[in-house]
KOLMIVO-373625 format. One record per residue: x, y, z of N, C-alpha, C in turn; residue in three letters. Coordinates in steps of 0.2 Angstrom, whole numbers, plus 5000, padded with zeros to 4 digits. Atoms other than C-alpha are relative to their C-alpha. Layout:
<recs>
REC   n.u   n.v   n.w  ca.u  ca.v  ca.w   c.u   c.v   c.w  rest
REC     X     Y     Z     X     Y     Z     X     Y     Z   Ala
...
</recs>
This chain:
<recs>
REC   n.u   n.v   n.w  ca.u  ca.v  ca.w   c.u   c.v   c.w  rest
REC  4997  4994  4997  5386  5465  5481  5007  4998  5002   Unk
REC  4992  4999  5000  5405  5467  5482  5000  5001  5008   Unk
REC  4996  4998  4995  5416  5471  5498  4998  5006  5003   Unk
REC  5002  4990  4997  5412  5490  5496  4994  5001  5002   Unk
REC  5006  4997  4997  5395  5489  5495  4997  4998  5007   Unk
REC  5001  5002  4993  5394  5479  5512  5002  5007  5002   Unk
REC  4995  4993  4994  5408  5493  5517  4993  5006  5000   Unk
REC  5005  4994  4999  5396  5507  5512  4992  4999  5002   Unk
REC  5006  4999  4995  5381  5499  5520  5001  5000  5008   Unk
REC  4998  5000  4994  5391  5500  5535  5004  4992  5003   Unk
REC  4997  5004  5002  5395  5483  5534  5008  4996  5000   Unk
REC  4996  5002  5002  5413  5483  5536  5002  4994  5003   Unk
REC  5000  5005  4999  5415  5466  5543  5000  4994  4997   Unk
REC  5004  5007  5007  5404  5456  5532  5006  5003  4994   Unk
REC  4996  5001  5007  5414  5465  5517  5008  4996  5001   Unk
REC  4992  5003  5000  5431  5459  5523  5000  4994  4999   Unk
REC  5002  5007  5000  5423  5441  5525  4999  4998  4992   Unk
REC  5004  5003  5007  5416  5442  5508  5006  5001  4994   Unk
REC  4993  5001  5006  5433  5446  5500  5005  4996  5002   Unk
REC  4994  5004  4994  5443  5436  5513  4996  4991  4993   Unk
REC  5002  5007  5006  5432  5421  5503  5002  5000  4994   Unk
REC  4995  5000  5007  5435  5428  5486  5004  4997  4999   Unk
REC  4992  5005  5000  5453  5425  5490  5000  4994  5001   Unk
REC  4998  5006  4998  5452  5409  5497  4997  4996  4992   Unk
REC  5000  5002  5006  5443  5404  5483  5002  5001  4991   Unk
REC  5000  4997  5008  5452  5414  5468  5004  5005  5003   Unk
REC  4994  4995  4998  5472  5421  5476  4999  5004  4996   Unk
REC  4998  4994  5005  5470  5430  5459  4995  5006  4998   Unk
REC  5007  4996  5001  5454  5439  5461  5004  5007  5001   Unk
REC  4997  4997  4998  5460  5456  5459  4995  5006  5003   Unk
REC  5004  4996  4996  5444  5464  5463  5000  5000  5010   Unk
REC  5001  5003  4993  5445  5455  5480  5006  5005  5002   Unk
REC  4995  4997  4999  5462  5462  5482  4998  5008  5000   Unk
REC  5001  4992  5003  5456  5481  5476  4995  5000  5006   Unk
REC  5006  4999  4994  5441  5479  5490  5005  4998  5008   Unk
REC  4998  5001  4993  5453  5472  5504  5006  5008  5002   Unk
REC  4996  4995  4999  5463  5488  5500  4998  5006  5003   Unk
REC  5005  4994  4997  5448  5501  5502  4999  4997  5007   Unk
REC  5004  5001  4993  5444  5492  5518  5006  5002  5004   Unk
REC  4993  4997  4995  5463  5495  5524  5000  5005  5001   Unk
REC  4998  4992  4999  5464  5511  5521  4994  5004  5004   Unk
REC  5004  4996  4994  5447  5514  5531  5002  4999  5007   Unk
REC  4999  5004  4993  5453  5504  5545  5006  5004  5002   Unk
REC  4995  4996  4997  5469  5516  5544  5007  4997  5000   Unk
REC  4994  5004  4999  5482  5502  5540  5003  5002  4993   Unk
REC  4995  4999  5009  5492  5509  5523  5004  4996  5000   Unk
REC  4995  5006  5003  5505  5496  5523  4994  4994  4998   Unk
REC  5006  5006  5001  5489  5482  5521  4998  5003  4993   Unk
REC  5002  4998  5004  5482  5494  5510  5004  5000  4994   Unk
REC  4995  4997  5004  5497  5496  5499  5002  4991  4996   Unk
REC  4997  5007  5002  5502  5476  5499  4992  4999  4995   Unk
REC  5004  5001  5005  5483  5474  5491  4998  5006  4996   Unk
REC  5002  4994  5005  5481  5489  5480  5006  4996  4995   Unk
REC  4995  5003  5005  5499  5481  5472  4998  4993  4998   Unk
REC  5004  5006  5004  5492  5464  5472  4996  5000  4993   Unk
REC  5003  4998  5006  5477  5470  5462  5003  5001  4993   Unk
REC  4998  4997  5007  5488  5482  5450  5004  4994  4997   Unk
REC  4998  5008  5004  5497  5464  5446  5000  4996  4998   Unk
REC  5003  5008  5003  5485  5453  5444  4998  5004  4995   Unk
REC  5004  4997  5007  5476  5466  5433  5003  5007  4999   Unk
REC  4997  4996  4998  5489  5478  5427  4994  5008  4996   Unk
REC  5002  4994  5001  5477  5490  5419  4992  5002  5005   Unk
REC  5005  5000  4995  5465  5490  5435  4999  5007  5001   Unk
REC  4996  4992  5001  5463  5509  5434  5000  5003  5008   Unk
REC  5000  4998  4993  5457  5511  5454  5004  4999  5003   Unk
REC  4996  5002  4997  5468  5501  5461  5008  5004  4998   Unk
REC  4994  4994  5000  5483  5511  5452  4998  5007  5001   Unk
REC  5002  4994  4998  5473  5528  5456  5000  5001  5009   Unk
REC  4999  5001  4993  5473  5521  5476  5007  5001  5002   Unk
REC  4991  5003  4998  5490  5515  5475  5003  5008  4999   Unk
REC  4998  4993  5000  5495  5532  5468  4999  5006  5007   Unk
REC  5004  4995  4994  5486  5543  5481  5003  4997  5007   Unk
REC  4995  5003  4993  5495  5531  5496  5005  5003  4998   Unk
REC  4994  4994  5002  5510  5536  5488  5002  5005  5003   Unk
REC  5000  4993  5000  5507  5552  5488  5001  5002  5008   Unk
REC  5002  4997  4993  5501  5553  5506  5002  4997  5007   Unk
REC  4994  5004  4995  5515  5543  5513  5009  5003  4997   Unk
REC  4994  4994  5001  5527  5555  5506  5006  4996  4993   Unk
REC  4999  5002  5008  5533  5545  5488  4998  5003  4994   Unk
REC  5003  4996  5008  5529  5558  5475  5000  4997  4994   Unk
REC  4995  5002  5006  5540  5549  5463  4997  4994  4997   Unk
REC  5005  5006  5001  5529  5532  5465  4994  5002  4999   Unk
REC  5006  4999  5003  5514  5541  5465  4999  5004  4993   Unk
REC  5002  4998  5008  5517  5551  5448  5001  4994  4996   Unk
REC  4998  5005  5003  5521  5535  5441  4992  4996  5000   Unk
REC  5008  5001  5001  5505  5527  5446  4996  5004  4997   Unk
REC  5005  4996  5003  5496  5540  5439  5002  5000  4992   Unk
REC  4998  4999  5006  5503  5540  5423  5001  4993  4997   Unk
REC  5001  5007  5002  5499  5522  5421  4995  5000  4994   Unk
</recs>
């Protein structure tokens, strides 16, 4: 079980740990990155959120959630121009 599904068994603690390890063993994990993004964005930080959602879409450009997150911040931090871009990735 991944990050989220810690997150979604309420969990958000252990998932952060269990991607915080990923990374430690595997910088280029990009699932790990993709999961530290959803946990920012519950926790309400978008700039954290935004640094690992890009992380992700870099390590694995065709990663399609992480460019659908990424996009949707964009959007909802007031960048239309970078979210139509992400979405048409």
């Amino acid at each position: 079980m991944g990050a989220n599904g810690l997150v979604a068994l309420g969990e958000t603690a252990r998932g952060l740990e269990w991607a915080d390890r990923a990374l430690a063993l595997d910088p280029g994990n990009a699932e790990a990155h993709f999961d530290r993004g959803v946990l920012a964005v519950r926790q309400g930080s978008a700039s954290q959120a935004e640094t690992e959602f890009s992380a992700a879409a870099r390590i694995s450009p065709r990663h399609p959630l992480a460019r659908f997150n990424l996009g949707r911040l964009y959007a909802a931090t007031g960048r239309p121009g970078l979210a139509v871009h992400e979405f048409e990735r």
